[in-house]
C-alpha positions in Angstrom: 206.6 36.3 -37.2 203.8 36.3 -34.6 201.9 33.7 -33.1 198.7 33.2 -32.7 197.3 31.2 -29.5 195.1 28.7 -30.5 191.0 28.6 -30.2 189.7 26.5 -27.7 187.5 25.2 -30.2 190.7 23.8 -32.1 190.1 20.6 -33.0 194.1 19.0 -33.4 195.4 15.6 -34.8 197.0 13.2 -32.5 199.6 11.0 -34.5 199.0 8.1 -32.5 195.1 8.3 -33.0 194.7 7.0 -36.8 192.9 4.4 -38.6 193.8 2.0 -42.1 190.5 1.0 -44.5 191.0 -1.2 -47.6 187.8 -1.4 -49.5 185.7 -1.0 -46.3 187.9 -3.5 -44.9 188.9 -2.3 -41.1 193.0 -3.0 -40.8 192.6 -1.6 -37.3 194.9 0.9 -35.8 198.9 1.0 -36.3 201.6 2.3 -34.4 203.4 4.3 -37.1 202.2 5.4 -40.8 204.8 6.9 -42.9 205.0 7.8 -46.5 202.1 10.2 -46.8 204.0 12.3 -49.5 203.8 13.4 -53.2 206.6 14.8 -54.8 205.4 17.6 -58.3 208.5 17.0 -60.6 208.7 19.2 -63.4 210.2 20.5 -66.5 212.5 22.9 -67.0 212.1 25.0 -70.5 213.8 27.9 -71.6 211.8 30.4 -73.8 213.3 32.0 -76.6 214.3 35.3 -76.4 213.1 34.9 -72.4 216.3 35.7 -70.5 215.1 36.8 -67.3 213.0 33.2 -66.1 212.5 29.8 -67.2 209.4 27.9 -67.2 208.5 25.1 -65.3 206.0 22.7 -67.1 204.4 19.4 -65.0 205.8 16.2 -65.5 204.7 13.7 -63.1 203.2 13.2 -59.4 205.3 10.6 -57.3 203.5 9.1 -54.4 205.5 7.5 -51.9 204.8 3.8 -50.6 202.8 3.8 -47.7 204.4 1.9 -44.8 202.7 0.6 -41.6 203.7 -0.8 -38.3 202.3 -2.0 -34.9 202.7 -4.9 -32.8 200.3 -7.7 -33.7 197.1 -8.3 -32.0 194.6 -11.3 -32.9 191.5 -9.6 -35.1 193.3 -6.8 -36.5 196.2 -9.1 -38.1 193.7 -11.8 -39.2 192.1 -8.7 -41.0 195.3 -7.8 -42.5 195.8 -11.4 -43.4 192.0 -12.0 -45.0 192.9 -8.4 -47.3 196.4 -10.3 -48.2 194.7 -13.5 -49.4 191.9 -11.6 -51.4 194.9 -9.9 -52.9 196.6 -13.3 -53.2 194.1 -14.9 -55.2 193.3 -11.8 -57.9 197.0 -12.2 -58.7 196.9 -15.8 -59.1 193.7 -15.9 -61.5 195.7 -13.7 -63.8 193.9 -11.0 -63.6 196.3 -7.9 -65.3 193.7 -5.3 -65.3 193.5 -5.4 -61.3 192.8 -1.8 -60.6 193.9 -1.9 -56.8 191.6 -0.8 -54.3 191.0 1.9 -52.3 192.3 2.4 -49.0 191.5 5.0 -46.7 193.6 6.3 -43.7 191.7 8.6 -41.0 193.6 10.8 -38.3 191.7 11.8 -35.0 192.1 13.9 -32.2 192.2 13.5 -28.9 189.1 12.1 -28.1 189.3 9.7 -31.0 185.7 10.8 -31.9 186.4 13.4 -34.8 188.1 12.6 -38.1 191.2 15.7 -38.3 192.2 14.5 -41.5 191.7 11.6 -43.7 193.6 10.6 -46.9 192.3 8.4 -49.7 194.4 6.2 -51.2 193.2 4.9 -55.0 194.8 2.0 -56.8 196.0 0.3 -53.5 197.9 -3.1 -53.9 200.1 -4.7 -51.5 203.6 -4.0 -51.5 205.2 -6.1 -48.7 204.0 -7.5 -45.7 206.6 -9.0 -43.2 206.0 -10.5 -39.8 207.9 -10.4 -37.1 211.1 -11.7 -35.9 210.6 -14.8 -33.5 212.8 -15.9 -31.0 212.5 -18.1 -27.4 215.3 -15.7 -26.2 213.6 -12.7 -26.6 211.3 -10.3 -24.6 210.4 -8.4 -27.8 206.9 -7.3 -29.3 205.6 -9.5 -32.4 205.7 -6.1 -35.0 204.2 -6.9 -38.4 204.7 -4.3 -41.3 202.6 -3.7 -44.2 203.7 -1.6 -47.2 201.4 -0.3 -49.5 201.7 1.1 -53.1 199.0 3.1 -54.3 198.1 5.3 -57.7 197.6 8.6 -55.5 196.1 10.7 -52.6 194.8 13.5 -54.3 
C-alpha cells in the first residue's frame, strides 16, 4: 500500500482542540471526549434454498455514552453547572416527554480557527456528572467529568 504525502493545503484535526454545545449553551473546552461511536447490529437470516450466503438485515444503532473530562476552571464549570440545574428542574416538574437536547461537539485544527469535524448529538440528557476528589494532602488537579447519553450522531 502506498502513501500519499499530504497537501499543504490539508486542513488536520488536533484532538486537543475541540469544543462541547448543549442547546447553544457553551460547556467550554475539555481535556478528553471519548465515546464517539455507533455500533450497526444486525440480523442474521438464512434464505431458503440459499446455501452459499446469509443475509444480514438491520436491527438497531447503539450509540455510546459520551464522556468528558478536564480540570475545572471557574466560567466553564458554572456553565456546566447552570445546563445541570436546567436539566434538574425539567426532571423534577415531571415532565416524561423531555426530548433531550441537542449537543454539539466541534474538532479544530491547529489554529483553532477551522471547524475539522463536528458531531451533533440529538436527544442529549445528562448521564453523570462527578466532581473531583478533594483532599488538603494533595497536589492534584480539581477534574470534573460529565457523561452524556444521547439518541444519535447521525
Amino acid at each position: 500500500m502506498s502513501s500519499r504525502p499530504l497537501s499543504p493545503r490539508a486542513v488536520l484535526g488536533m484532538a486537543m482542540r475541540f469544543q462541547v454545545t448543549v442547546d447553544g449553551l457553551s460547556l467550554g473546552n475539555w481535556a478528553t471526549c471519548s465515546g464517539l461511536a455507533v455500533t450497526f447490529e444486525s440480523e442474521t437470516v438464512m434464505s431458503g434454498g440459499q446455501y452459499d450466503a446469509v443475509k444480514l438485515l438491520p436491527k438497531a444503532l447503539k450509540y455510546s455514552t459520551i464522556t468528558l473530562k478536564r480540570i475545572m476552571e471557574q466560567q466553564q464549570s458554572m456553565a456546566v453547572q447552570q445546563w445541570l440545574r436546567q436539566s434538574v428542574n425539567v426532571w423534577i416538574n415531571g415532565d416524561q416527554t423531555y426530548p433531550g437536547g441537542t449537543a454539539q461537539i466541534q474538532l479544530f485544527d491547529s489554529t483553532a480557527d477551522t471547524v475539522v469535524a463536528s458531531w451533533t448529538l440529538r436527544g442529549v440528557v445528562p448521564q453523570e456528572w462527578q466532581g473531583p476528589d478533594l483532599s488538603a494532602n494533595g497536589t492534584d488537579f480539581a477534574i470534573e467529568t460529565l457523561r452524556l447519553a444521547h439518541e444519535g450522531f447521525l
